[in-house]
C-alpha positions as CSV (number, residue, x, y, z in Angstrom):
1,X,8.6,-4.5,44.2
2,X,6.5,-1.8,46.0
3,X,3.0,-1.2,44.5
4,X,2.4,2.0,43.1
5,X,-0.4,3.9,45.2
6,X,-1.4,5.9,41.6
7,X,-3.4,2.1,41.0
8,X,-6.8,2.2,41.8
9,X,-7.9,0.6,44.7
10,X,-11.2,-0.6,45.4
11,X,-13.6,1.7,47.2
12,X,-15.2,-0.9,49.5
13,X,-13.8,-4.4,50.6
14,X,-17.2,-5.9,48.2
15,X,-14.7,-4.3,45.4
16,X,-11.9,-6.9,45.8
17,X,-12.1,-9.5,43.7
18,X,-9.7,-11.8,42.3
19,X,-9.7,-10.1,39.3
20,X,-8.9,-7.1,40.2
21,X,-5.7,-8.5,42.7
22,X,-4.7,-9.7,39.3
23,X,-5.0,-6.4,37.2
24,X,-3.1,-5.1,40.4
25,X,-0.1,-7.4,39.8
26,X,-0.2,-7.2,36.1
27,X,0.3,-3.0,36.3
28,X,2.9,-3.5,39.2
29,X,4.4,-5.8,36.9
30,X,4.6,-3.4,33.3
31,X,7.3,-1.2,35.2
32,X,9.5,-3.9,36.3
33,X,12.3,-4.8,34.0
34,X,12.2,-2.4,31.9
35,X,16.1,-1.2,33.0
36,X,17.8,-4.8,32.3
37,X,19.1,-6.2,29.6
38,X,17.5,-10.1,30.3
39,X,15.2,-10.9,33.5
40,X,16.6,-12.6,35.8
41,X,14.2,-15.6,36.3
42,X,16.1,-16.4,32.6
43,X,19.1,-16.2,34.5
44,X,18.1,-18.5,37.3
45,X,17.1,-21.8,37.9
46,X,13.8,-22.8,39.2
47,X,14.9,-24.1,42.5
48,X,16.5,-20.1,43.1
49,X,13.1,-18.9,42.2
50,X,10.8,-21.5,44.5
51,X,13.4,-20.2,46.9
52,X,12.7,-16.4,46.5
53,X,9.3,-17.4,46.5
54,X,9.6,-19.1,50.1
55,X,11.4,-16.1,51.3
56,X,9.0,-13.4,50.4
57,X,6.0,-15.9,52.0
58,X,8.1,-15.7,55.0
59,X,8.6,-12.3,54.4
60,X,4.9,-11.1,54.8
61,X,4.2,-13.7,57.8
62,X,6.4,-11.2,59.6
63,X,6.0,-8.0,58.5
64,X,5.4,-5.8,60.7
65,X,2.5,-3.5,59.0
66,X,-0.4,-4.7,56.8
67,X,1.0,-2.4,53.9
68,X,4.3,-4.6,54.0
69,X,2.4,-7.6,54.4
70,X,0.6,-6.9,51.3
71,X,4.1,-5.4,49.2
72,X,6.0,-9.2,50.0
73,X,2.3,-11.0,49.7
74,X,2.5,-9.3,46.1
75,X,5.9,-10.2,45.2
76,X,5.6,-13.9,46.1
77,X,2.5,-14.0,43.7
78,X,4.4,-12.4,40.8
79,X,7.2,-14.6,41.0
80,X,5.1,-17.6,41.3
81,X,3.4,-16.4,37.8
82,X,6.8,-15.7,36.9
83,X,8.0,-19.0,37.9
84,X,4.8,-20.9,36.4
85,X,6.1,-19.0,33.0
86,X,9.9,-20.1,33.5
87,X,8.2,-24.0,34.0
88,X,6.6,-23.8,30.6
89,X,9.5,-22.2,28.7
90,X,8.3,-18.4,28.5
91,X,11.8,-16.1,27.6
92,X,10.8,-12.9,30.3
């Protein structure tokens, strides 16, 4: 899941807030999926997912350049919200 650079970014580092990390992921997010019949994470178990998760974390620890850092650091807080939505029974 790259980000698409046509989302705003902040102008200043005082311009990143939560809430706007959040409107970042939920954009990113809109485009995904669209191409499959059923989402994976209804596929998959949970333990798969908290997997995926622990890969991506690992992922961004070793990236070797701050954009990639941020790309896996973005995809392991999706698929936690995804996975947080699998927990409580939300078809994706």
């Amino acid at each position: 899941m790259a980000f698409n650079k046509e989302q705003q970014e902040p102008d200043t580092k005082s311009d990143m807030t939560f809430e706007h990390v959040c409107r970042q992921l939920v954009e990113m997010q809109k485009g995904k999926g669209t191409g499959y019949k059923n989402s994976p994470i209804n596929e998959l178990p949970l333990d798969v997912w908290l997997a995926q998760i622990q890969i991506k974390a690992t992922r961004a620890k070793y990236a070797t350049t701050d954009e990639k850092m941020l790309d896996e650091l973005r995809d392991t807080a999706t698929y936690s919200i995804l996975a947080i939505l699998k927990m409580h029974g939300v078809e994706l």
